[in-house]
N, CA, C and O atoms as a GROMACS GRO file, in nm:
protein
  268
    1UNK      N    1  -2.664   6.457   7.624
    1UNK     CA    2  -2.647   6.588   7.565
    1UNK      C    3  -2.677   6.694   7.670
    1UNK      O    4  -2.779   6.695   7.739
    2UNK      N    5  -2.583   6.778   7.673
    2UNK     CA    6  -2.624   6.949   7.760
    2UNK      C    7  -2.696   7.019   7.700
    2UNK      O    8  -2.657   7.071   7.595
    3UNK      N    9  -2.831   7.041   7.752
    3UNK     CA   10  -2.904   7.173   7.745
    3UNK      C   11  -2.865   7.294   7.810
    3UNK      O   12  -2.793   7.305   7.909
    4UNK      N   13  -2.927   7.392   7.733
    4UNK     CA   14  -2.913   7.527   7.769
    4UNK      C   15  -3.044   7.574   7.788
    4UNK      O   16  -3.093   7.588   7.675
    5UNK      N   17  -3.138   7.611   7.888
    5UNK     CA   18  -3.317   7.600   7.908
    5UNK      C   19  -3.301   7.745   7.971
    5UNK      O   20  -3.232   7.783   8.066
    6UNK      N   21  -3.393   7.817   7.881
    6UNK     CA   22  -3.462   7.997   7.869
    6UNK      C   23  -3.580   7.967   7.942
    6UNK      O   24  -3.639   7.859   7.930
    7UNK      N   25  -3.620   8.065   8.025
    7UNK     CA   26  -3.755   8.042   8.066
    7UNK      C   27  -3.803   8.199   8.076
    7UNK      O   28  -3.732   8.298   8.097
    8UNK      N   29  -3.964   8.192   8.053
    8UNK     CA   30  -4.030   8.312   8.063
    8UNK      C   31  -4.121   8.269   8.154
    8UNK      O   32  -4.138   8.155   8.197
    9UNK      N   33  -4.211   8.429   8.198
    9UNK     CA   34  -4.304   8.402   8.247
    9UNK      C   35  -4.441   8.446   8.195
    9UNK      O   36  -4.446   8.561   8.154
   10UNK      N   37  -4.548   8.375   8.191
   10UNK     CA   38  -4.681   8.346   8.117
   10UNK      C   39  -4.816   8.395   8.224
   10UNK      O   40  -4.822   8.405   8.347
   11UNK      N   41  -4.887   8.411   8.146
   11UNK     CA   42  -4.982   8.397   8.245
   11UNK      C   43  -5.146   8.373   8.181
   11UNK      O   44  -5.213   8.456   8.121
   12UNK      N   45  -5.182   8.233   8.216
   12UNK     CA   46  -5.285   8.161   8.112
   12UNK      C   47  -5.448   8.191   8.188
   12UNK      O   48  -5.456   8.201   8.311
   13UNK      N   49  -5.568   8.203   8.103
   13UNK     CA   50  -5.665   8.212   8.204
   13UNK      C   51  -5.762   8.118   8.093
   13UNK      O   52  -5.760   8.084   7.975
   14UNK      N   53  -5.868   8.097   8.244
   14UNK     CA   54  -5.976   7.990   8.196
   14UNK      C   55  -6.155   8.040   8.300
   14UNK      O   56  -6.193   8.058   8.416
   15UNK      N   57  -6.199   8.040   8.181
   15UNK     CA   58  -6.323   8.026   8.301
   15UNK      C   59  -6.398   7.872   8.324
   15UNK      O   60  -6.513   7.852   8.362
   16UNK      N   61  -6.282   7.761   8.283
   16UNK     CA   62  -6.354   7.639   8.301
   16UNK      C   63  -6.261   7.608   8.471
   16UNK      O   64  -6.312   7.604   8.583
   17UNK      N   65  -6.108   7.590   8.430
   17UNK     CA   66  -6.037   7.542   8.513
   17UNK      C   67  -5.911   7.612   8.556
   17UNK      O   68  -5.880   7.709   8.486
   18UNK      N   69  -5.799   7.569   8.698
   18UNK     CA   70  -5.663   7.613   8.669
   18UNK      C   71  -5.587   7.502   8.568
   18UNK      O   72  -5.472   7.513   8.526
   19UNK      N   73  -5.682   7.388   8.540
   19UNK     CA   74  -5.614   7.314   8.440
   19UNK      C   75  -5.606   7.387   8.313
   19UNK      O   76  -5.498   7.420   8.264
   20UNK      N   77  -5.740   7.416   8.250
   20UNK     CA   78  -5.738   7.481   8.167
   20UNK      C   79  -5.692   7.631   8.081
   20UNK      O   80  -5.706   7.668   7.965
   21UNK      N   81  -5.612   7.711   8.241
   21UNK     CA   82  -5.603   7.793   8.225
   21UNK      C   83  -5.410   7.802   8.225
   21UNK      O   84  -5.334   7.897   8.235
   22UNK      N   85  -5.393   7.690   8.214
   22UNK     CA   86  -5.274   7.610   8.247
   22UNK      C   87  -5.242   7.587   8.093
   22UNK      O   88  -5.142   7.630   8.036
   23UNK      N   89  -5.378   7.484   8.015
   23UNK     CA   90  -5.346   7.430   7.857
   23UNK      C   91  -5.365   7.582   7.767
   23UNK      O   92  -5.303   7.609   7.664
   24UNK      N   93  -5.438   7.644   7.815
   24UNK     CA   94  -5.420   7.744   7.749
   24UNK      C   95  -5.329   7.826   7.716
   24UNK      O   96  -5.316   7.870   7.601
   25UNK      N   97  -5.249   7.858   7.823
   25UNK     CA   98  -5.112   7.934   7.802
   25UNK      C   99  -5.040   7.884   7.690
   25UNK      O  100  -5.045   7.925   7.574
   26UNK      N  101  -4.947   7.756   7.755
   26UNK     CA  102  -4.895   7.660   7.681
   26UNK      C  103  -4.921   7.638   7.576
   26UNK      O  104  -4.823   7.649   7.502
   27UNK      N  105  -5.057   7.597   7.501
   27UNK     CA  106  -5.042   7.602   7.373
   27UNK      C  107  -5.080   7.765   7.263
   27UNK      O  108  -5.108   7.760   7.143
   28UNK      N  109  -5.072   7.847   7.316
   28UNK     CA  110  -5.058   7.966   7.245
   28UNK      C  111  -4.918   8.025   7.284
   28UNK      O  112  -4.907   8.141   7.244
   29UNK      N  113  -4.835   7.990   7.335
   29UNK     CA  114  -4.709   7.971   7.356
   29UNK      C  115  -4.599   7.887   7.262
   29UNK      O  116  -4.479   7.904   7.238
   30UNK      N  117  -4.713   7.770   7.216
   30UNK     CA  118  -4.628   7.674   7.169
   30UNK      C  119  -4.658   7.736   6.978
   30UNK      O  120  -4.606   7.697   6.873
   31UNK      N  121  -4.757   7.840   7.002
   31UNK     CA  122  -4.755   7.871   6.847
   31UNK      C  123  -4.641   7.942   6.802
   31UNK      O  124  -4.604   7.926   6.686
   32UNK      N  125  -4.571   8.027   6.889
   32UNK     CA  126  -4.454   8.136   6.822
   32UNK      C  127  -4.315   8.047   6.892
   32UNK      O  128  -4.210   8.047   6.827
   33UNK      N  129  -4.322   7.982   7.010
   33UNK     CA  130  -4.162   7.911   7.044
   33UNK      C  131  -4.160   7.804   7.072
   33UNK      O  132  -4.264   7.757   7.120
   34UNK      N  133  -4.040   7.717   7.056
   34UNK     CA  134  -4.079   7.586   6.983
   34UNK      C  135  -3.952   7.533   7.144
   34UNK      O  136  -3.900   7.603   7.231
   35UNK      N  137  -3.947   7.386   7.119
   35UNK     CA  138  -3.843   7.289   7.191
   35UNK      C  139  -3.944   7.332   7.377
   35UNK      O  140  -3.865   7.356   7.469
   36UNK      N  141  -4.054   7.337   7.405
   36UNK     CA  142  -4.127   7.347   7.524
   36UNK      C  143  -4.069   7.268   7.592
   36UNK      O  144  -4.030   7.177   7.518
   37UNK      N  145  -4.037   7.249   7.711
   37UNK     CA  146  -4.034   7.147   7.863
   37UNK      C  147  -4.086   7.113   7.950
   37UNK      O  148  -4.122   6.998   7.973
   38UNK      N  149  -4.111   7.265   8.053
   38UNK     CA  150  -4.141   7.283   8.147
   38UNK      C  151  -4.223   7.384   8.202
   38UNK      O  152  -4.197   7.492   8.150
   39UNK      N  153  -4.312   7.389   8.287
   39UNK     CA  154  -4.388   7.463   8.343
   39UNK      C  155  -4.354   7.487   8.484
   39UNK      O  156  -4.285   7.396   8.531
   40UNK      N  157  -4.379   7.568   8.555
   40UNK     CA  158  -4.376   7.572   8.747
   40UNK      C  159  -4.453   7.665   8.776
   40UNK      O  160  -4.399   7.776   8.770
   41UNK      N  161  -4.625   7.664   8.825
   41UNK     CA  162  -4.656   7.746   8.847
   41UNK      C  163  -4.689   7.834   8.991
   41UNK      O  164  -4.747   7.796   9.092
   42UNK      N  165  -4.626   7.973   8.957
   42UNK     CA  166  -4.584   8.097   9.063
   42UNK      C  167  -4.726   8.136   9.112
   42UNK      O  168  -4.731   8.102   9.230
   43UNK      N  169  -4.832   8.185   9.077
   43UNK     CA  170  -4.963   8.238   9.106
   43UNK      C  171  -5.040   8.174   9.063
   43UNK      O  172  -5.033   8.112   8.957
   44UNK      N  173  -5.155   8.180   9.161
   44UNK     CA  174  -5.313   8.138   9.112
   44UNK      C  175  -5.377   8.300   9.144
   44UNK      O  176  -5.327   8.402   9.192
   45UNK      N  177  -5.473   8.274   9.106
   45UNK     CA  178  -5.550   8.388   9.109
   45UNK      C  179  -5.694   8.359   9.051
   45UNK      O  180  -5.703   8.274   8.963
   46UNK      N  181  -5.816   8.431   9.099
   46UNK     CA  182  -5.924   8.413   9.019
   46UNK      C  183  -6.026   8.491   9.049
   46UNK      O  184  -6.009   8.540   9.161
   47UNK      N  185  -6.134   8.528   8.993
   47UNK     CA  186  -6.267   8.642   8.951
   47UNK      C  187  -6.377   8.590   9.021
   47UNK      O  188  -6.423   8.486   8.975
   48UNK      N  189  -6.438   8.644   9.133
   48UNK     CA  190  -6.571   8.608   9.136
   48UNK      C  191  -6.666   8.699   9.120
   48UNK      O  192  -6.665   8.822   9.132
   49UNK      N  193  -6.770   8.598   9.084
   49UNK     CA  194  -6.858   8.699   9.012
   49UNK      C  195  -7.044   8.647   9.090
   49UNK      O  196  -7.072   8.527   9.090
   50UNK      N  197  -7.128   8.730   9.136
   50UNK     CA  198  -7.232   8.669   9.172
   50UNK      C  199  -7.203   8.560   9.290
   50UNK      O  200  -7.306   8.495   9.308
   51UNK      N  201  -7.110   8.522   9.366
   51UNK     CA  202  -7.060   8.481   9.496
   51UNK      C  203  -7.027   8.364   9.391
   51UNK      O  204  -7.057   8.259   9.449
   52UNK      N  205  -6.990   8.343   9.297
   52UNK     CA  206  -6.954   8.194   9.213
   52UNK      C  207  -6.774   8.228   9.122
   52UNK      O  208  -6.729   8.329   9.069
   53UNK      N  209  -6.725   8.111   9.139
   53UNK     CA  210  -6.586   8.188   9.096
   53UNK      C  211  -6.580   8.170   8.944
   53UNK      O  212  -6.586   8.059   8.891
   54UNK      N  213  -6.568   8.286   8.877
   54UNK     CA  214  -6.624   8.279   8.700
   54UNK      C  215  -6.517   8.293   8.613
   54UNK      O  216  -6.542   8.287   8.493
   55UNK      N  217  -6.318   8.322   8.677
   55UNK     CA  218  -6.255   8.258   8.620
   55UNK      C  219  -6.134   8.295   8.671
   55UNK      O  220  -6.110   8.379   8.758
   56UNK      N  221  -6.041   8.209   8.595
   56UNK     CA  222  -5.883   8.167   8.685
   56UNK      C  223  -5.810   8.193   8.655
   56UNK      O  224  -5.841   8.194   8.536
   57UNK      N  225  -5.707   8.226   8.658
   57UNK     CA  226  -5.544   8.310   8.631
   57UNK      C  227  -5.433   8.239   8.644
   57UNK      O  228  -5.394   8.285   8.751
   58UNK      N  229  -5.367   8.175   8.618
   58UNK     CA  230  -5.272   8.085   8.644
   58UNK      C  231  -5.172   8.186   8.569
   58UNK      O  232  -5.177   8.246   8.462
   59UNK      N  233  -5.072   8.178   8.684
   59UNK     CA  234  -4.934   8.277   8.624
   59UNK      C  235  -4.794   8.210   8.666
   59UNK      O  236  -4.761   8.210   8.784
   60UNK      N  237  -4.692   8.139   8.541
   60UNK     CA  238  -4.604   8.046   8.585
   60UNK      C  239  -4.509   8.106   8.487
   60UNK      O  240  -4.523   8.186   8.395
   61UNK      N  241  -4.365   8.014   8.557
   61UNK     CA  242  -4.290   8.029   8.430
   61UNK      C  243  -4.246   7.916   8.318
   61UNK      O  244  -4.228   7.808   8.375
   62UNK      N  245  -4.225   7.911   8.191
   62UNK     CA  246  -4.226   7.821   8.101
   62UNK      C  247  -4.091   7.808   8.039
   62UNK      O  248  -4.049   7.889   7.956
   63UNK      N  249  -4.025   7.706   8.079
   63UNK     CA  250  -3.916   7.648   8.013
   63UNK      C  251  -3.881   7.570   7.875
   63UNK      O  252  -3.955   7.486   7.824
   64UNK      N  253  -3.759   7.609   7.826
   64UNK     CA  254  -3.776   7.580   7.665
   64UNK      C  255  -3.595   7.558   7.648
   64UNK      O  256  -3.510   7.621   7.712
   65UNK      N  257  -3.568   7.446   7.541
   65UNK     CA  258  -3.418   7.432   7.569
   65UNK      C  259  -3.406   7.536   7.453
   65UNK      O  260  -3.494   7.564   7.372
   66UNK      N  261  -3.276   7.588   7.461
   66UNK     CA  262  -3.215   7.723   7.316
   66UNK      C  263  -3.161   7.606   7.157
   66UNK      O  264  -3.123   7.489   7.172
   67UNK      N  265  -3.169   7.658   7.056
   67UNK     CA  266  -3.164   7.589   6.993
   67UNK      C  267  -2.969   7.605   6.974
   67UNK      O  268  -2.908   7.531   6.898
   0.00000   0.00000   0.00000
């Protein structure tokens, strides 16, 4: 079957991980648009605070086939 795949761009944060700041996007993403795929992520980024890094920015774009 041919897909037809929309992609936006997101941008998830975590003060645990870039993993986490990764699951985070994605699934508050996955609450309003549905048929998810793919991820590729464009930026990292992150906050330090007290010379300790206290949290992360992950900014990608998220692929989804059209219904």
């Amino acid at each position: 079957m041919n897909h037809v795949y929309k992609s936006i761009e997101l941008t998830g944060s975590s003060s645990q991980s870039l993993e986490q700041a990764v699951a985070n996007a994605v699934a508050k993403a996955s609450k309003t648009l549905h048929n998810l795929r793919w991820f590729q992520i464009t930026d990292t980024r992150g906050e330090i605070e007290g010379g300790k890094v206290a949290h992360w920015q992950v900014t990608m774009k998220v692929g989804f086939t059209l219904d």
